[in-house]
N, C-alpha and C positions, 0 to 999 in steps of 0.2 A: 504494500500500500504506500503510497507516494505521500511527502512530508504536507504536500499543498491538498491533498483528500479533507474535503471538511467531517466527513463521517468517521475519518480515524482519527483526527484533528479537535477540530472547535465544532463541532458537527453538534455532536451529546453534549458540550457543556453549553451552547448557545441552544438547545432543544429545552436541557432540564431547567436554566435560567429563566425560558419564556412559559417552560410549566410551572413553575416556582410561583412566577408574577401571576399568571392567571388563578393559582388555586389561591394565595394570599388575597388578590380583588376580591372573591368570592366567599372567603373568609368573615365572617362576621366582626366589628372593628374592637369590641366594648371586653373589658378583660372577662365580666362578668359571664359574657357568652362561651370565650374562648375557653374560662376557666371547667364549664358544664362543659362544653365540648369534648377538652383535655378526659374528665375525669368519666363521665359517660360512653364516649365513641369507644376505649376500646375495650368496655366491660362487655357491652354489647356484643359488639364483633367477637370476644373470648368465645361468650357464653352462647353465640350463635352458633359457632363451629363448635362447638362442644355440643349444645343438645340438638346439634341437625344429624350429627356425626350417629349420635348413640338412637337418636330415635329412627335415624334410619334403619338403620341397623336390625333395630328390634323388632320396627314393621317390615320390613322384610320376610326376615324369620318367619312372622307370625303369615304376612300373605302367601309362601311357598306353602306351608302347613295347610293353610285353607285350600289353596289351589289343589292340594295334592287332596285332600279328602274329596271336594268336588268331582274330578276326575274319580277317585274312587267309586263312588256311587254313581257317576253315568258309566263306568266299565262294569262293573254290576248289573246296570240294565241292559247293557249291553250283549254283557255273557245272558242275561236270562234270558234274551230276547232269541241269541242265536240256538238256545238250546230249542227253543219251541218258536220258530217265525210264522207264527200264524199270526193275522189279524187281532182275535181275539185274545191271544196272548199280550200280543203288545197292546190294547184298549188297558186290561189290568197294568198291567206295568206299567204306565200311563200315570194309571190312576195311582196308585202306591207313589207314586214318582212327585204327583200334585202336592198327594195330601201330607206324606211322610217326608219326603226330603226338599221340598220346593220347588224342584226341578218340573219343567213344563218339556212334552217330548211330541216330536211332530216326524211321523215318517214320509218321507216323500220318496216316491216311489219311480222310475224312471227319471230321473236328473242326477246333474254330474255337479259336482263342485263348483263354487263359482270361483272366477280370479282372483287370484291371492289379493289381498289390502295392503297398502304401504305399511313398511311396520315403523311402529313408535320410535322416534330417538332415544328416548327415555320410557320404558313402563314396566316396573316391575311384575303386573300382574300376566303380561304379553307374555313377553321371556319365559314367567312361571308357569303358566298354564300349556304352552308350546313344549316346556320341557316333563312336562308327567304327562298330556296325552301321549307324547312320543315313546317314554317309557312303558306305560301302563296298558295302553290302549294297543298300539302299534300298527294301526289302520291313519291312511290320510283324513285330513282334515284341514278344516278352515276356519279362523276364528274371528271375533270382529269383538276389538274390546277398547276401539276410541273413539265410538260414539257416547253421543252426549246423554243416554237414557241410562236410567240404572241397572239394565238389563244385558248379558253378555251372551254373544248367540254365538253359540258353535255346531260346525257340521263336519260329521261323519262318515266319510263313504265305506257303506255295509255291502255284501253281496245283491245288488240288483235296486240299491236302494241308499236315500241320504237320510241319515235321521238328523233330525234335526232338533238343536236343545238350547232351551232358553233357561239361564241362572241368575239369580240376582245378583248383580256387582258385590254387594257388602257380600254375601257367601262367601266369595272366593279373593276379594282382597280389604285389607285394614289401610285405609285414611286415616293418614298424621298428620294432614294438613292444619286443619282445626287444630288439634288439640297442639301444632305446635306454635301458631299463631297466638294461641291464647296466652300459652306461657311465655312468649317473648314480649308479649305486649303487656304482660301484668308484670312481669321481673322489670320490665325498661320501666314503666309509669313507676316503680317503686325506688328503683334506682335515682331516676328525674326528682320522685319527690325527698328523699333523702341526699342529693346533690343542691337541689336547691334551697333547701331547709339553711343544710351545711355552708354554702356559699356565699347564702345572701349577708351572713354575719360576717363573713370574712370582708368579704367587700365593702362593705358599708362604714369601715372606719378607713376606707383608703378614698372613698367619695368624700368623704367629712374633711379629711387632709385638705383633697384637692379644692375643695371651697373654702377651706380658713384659705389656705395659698393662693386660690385668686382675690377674697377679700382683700387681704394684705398687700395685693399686689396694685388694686383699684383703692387704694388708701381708706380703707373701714375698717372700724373697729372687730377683732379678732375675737371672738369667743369660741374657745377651742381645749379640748382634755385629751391627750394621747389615750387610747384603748386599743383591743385590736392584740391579736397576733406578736411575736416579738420581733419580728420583722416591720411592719407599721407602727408598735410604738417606737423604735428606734429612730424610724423616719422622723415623725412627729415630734421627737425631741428632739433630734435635731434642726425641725424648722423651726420652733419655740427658742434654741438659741441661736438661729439664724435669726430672729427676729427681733430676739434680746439685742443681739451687737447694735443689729443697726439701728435700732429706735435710741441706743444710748451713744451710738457713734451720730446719727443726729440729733439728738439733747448739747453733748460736746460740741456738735458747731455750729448749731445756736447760741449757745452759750459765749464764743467767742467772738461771732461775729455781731451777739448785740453790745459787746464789751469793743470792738472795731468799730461797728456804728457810731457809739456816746461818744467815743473821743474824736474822732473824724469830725462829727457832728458838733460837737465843744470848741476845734481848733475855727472850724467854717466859719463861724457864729461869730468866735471872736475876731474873723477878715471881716466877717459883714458889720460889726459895731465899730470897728475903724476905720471902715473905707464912711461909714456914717457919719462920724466925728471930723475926719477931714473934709467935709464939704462938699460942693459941686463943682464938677471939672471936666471936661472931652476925656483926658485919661484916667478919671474916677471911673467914669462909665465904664469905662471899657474895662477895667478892673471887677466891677461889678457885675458884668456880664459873664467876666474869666469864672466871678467864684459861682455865680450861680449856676452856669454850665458845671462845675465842677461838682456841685452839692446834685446836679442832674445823674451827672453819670455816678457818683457814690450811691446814691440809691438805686440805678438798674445794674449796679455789681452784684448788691448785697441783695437786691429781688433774686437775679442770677442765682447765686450762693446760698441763698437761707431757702428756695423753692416754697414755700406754706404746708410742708409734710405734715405740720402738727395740727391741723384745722380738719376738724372733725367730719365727716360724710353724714349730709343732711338730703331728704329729698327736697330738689328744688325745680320750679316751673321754669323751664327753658322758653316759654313763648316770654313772661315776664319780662326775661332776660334779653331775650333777642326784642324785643319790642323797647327795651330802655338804651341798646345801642342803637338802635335806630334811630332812634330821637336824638343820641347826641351827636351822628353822625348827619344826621339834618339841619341842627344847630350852626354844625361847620359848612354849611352850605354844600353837601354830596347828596344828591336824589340815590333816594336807599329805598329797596323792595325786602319785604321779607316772607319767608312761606312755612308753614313748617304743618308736617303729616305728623299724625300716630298722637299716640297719649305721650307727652311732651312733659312730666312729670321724671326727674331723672334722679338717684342720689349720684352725688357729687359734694366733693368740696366747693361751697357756692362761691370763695373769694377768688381762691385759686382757677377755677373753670372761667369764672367772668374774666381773670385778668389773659388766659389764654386769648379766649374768645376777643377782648379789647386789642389784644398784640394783632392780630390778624386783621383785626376790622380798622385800625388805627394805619396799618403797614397799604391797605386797602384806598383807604384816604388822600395817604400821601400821597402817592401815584397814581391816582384816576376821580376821573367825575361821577360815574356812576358805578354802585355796589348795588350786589345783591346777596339776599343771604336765604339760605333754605335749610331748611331741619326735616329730617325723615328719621322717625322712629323704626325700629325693624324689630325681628323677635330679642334679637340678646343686645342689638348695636345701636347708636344714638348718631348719626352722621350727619354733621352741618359742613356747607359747601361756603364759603366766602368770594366771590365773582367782584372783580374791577374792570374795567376797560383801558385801563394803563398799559404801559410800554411790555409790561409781562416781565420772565425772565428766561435766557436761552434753557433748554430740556439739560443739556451737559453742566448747569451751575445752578443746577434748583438743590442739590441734596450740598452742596456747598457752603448755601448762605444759613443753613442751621446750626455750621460750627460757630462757636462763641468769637465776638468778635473781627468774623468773615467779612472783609471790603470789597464789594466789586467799584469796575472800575464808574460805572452808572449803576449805583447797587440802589435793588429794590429795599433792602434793609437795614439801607443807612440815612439817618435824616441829616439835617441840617444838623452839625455836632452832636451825631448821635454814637451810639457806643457797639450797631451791630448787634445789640444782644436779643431787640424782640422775636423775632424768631428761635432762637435759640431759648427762648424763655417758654413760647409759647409750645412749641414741643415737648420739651423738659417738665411742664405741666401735663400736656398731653400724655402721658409716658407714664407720670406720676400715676394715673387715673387707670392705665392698664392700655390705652389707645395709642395714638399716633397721627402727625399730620403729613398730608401729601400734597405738591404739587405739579400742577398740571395747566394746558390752557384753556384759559376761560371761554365760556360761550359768547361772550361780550365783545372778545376780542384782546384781553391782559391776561390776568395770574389768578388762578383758582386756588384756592388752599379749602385742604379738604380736614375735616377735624372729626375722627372716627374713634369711636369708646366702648367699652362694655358697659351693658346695663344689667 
């Protein structure tokens, strides 16, 4: 076989990969299912092969034994018939044959055998019955045992004559069908129910995880007790001190940066009461303007830096909100639309989400005359869309201007002495909340930013 053969090659392993993928698609997603599956699918499979294996078996057995009595009693009447072939003999035999054994017997008199039937892939009763008339009996014959009645018709060819003999199915062979049907389906629904009894506790303290972990993650308050398995409590405690650090690693920079605030804020105060004391002047001004841009950007550091982690998850009215930007963004003279679908009821940090929401719609302002803003509620997601008619920004520098500080060279995110950070703020809240913001272009013809959360 040549090195370039894909069948001796990557043949089988690009075959089992694309079976791999398709049985995984087909795969149920949720541990819960996978885990019944896991503990279910091969007790089953065992215990199928096991009692197909022994029931066959033992019906078997038991059909050869019938067939062969069967056969016994029509060679019986057989012999009694050939000892005395009279009419009259055989009406008795007949009749003995009705009442005593079940057997129904019909002689037909000048006919030949008809063409053999295709024989069964599978019947044990065919095979059996084939093989004890051939012993017992050892005249030709013809059988017919895959029709659909419950009667099995066999003929005989006698001297000058076919008898012909009707048996009842059940006489000559045992069905395991039933009874094995039954017992697969009562052992599985018990199995099922002792798997699911069993599972549904296991799983139910790795559900509970995963929802303190997206609370925590969408900044709400955590109400959570390890339980569970010792594999899930371990989890669980260690997200409890994953969660320890970082509420006390931000406690600590809070802490510093309101102790950075006061004195920044102390030093500022005291430019601003001496540039006060010295009077009016062209380069007062302009002094004045240095400190008060400067006390501008000191606070969008420390928005930056402190992010509002500590501000508690409250449900709040998003039309509320989006209907109070709108109004201040009409104020500054921008024709502003707003829309919003669904129950518009969302928790959220309300200071934190407004000042996201203010960074986008502010960022909005600056660069276009008309805004629009839309709210669409969905099952888990809260998506509001922010639309300007501004210059936009290229598709290669939109995930750009979210780093801290990022200047373009006509940047959508830098104002007149601005510091680059609202965007970078406005995500960094997004983020907070469990969401994310995107941009893209506008229907208007500027820069969409799209503001997506869990609810």
């Amino acid at each position: 076989m040549s090195v370039s053969d894909p069948i001796g090659t990557r043949g089988p392993r690009a075959w089992w990969r694309s079976f791999s993928r398709r049985v995984a698609n087909r795969m149920p997603k949720g541990l819960y299912a996978r885990s019944l599956l896991i503990v279910i699918l091969p007790m089953v499979i065992l215990q199928s092969v096991v009692t197909y294996t022994f029931m066959e078996r033992h019906w078997q057995l038991v059909t050869v034994r019938l067939s062969s009595a069967v056969v016994q009693d029509i060679g019986a009447m057989v012999d009694l018939w050939r000892a005395d072939p009279t009419d009259e003999s055989f009406a008795r035999l007949s009749k003995v044959a009705s009442n005593r054994l079940g057997i129904e017997m019909e002689l037909l008199r000048g006919e030949l055998l008809p063409p053999a039937l295709p024989k069964p892939f599978f019947s044990v009763l065919d095979s059996a019955l084939s093989r004890e008339l051939s012993l017992q009996i050892a005249r030709p014959f013809w059988i017919d045992t895959i029709g659909k009645s419950s009667l099995v018709e066999i003929r005989i060819l006698l001297d000058g004559a076919v008898l012909r003999v009707l048996v009842n199915r059940n006489a000559a062979y045992a069905s395991n069908s039933h009874i094995f049907l039954v017992w697969m389906i009562g052992t599985s629904l018990v199995l099922l129910a002792v798997a699911v009894a069993f599972l549904r506790n296991q799983i139910r303290p790795i559900l509970r995880l995963a929802r303190a972990a997206e609370d925590f993650g969408k900044g709400r308050d955590v109400d959570f007790r390890p339980h569970g398995a010792r594999e899930v409590r371990q989890a669980a405690y260690a997200f409890l001190e994953m969660r320890r650090r970082i509420e006390r690693s931000i406690e600590q920079r809070t802490a510093m940066l309101n102790g950075v605030s006061h004195d920044l804020r102390t030093i500022l105060t005291r430019f601003k009461l001496s540039l006060a004391l010295m009077g009016e002047g062209p380069e007062l001004e302009a002094l004045q303007k240095d400190v008060e841009e400067m006390q501008r950007m000191l606070e969008s550091y420390l928005s930056f830096a402190r992010g509002d982690s500590t501000e508690p998850a409250v449900p709040t009215d998003m039309r509320a909100l989006l209907d109070e930007l709108k109004s201040d963004a009409e104020r500054h003279g921008h024709l502003t639309q707003v829309a919003a679908n669904g129950d518009m009821m969302v928790t959220v940090r309300p200071e934190a989400f407004k000042r996201c929401l203010t960074n986008l719609v502010s960022n909005a302002q600056r660069y276009g005359d008309r805004i629009a803003i839309e709210a669409m509620r969905e099952q888990r997601w809260l998506t509001i869309h922010v639309d300007d008619d501004g210059p936009g920004i290229p598709a290669e520098q939109r995930e750009d201007v979210f780093r801290p500080f990022f200047r373009l060279d006509e940047a959508r995110n830098q104002d007149e002495g601005g510091t680059g950070l609202g965007l970078a703020i406005a995500r960094d809240l997004a983020r907070s909340h469990g969401g994310d913001i995107e941009l893209s272009t506008s229907h208007l013809g500027g820069l969409r930013a799209t503001l997506r959360v869990p609810v």
